[in-house]
N, C-alpha and C positions, 0 to 999 in steps of 0.2 A: 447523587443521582440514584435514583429508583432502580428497581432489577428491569423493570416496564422500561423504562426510557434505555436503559442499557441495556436490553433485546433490540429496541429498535435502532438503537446507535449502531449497533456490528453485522445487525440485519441489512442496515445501508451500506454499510462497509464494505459487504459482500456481494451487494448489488440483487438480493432476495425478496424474491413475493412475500406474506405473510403465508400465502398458502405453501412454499418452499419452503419457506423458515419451521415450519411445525413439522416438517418432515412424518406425515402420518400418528406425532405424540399428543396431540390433542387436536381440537375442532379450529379452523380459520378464526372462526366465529367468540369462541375464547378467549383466542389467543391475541387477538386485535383488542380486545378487553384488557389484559392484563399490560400490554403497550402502552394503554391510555390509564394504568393506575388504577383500575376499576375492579378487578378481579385478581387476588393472588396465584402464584402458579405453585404444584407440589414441586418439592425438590425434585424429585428421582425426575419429572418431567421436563425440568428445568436441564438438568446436566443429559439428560438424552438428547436433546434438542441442540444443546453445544457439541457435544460428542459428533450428532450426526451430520452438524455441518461443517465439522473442523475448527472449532473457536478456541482459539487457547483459553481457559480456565483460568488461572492467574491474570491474566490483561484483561477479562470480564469484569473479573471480582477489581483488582484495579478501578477500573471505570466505577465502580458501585462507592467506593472506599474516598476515592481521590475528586470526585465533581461534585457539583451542586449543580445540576441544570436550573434551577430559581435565580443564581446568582450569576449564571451566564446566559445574559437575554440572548445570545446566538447560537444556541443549541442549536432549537432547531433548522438552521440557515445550515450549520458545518453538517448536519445530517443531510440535508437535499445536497449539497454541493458534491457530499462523497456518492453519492444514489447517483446521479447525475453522470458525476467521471466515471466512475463503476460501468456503469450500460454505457458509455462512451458514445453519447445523447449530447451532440455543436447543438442543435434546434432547441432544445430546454436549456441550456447552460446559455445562448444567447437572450433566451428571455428572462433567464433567472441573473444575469449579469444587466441586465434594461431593467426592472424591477428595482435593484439594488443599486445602481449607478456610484453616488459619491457617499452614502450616507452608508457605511459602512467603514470599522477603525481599519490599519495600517495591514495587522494577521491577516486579515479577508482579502484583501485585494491581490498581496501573493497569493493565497489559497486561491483565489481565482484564479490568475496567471497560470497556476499550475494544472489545475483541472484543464483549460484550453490546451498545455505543452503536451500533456499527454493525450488527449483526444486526438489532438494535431500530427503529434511526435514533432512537435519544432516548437522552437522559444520563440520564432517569429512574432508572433501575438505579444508578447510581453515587451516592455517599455526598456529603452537602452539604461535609463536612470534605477528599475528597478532589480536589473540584473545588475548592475553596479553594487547596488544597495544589499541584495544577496551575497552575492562572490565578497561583498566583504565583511559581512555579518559572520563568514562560514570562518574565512581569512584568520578573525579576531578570536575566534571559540577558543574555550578548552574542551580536545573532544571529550565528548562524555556517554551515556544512552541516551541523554536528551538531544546533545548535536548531533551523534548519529542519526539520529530519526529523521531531524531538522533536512541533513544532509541527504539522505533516502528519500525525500518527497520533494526538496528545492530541485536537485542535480539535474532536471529535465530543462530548468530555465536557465541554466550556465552554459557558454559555448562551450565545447567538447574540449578543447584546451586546457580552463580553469577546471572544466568539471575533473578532470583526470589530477590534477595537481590536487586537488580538493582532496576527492577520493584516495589517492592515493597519501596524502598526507593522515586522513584516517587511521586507513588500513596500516600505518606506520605505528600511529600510536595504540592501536589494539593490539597490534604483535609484542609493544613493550609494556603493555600491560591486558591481557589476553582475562578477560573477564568472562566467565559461563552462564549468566545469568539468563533466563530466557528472554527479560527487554532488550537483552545487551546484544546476546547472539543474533535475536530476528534483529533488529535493526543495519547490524552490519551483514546479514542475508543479504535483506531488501535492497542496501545501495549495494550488491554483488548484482543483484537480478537487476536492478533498474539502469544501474551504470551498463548494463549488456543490452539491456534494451535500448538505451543512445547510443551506442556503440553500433547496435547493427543497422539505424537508422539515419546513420551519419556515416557509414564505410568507412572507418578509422584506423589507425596503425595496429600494426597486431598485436604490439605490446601492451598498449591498454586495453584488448581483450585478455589476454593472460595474466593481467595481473589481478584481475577480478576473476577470473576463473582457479586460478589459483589460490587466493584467498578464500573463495567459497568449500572448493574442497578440503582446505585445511581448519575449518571448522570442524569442532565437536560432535560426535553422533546425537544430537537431539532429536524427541519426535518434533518439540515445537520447530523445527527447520526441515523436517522432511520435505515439506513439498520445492522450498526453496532449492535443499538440493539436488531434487528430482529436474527440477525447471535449471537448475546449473549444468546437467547431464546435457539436455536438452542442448542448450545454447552450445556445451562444449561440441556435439555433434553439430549444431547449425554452421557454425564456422567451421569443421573440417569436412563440412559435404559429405556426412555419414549419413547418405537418404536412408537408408534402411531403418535406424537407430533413431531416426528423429521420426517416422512412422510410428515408430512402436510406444516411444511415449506420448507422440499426440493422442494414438488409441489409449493409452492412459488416462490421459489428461481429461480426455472425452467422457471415458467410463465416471471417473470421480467428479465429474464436474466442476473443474479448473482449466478446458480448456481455453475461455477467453484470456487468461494471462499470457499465454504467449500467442492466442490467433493473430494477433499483426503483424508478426515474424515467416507464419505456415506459408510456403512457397508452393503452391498445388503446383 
């Protein structure tokens, strides 16, 4: 993968204009150049441009090291589909699932499922056979940072029962072997933050709110999880109706430009 294609890869990911993306380091007009392979970008411009929009540096340079976009004719498909659930856009993900109908391999068709679960917040949309098919894809793993991830993006299409046996069968196996790596840490974040987001969307027992809140604060001080555990504070106030405390970091969340990650939770 190109440094171009891997700007516009986490540019989707984050659900960013180009003109956002440049955050005043260079011209639109450049920067849409360098995307498209056409224009090199200087270094210093480059890591200004990660810096100011929060992108981990290591999971960039990953993307640049570890892909070949040539030899994955669905680049660009996994880029719309993230751009797509990102702006949390049912009217584009319905034409762009009509577009794509059957002619797409087995990965995509979850990854669509999943972009619907989360626009939706319910697994309704996805097929009883494919939630089978997940729940025991996850069942058969050894976890690892790859099935954590796996697990952080499926867990919205699992009913709230498996998904907690899941999750927690994770969270079991990082406690006995508690790895620091930054793939390792964000991904077992993400299913803390995402398992809380079904959680509040499914009104569940309180125990599987606390053992994911739990989990999240007994992670490591990293910056790569800052905001994870800013967004863990967050939730831990939403569940004990700390209005105050959940004000103040939505006016956070606001200022840095993160609050869509929890606006489906904000109770005006």
């Amino acid at each position: 993968m190109t440094i171009g294609e891997a700007l516009k890869s986490v540019r989707l990911e984050h659900g960013l204009t180009q003109k956002e993306m440049v955050a005043g380091f260079t011209t639109e007009s450049f920067y849409s150049k360098v995307e498209h392979n056409i224009h090199k970008i200087d270094a210093e411009v480059l890591l200004n441009i990660l810096v100011a929009n929060h992108i981990d540096l290591e999971d960039f340079f990953d993307k640049i090291l570890s892909q070949d976009s040539k030899k994955n004719p669905y680049f660009e498909l996994e880029n719309q589909l993230k751009f797509v659930q990102n702006i949390k856009d049912i009217t584009k993900l319905d034409k762009l699932a009509e577009n794509l109908k059957s002619n797409i391999p087995e990965v995509f068709k979850v990854r669509l499922e999943e972009a619907y679960a989360w626009i939706l917040h319910s697994n309704a949309h996805a097929s009883i056979q494919l939630k089978k098919k997940v729940r025991r894809q996850l069942t058969k793993c050894e976890w690892n940072k790859f099935s954590y991830t796996f697990l952080s993006h499926a867990i919205i299409l699992l009913d709230i029962e498996d998904a907690y046996k899941l999750v927690d069968s994770a969270f079991k196996a990082y406690e006995r072997d508690p790895q620091t790596d930054v793939y390792t840490l964000q991904a077992i974040s993400q299913i803390c933050i995402n398992f809380l987001n079904c959680c509040y969307h499914q009104k569940v027992k309180r125990k599987y709110i606390y053992r994911a809140l739990i989990m999240l604060k007994s992670l490591p001080a990293n910056l790569a999880i800052g905001l994870e555990k800013i967004i863990g504070e967050y939730y831990t106030a939403l569940f004990k109706n700390n209005k105050q405390q959940q004000k103040e970091i939505v006016k956070l969340l606001k200022l840095v430009g993160y609050y869509q990650l929890i606006e489906d939770t904000v109770e005006e």
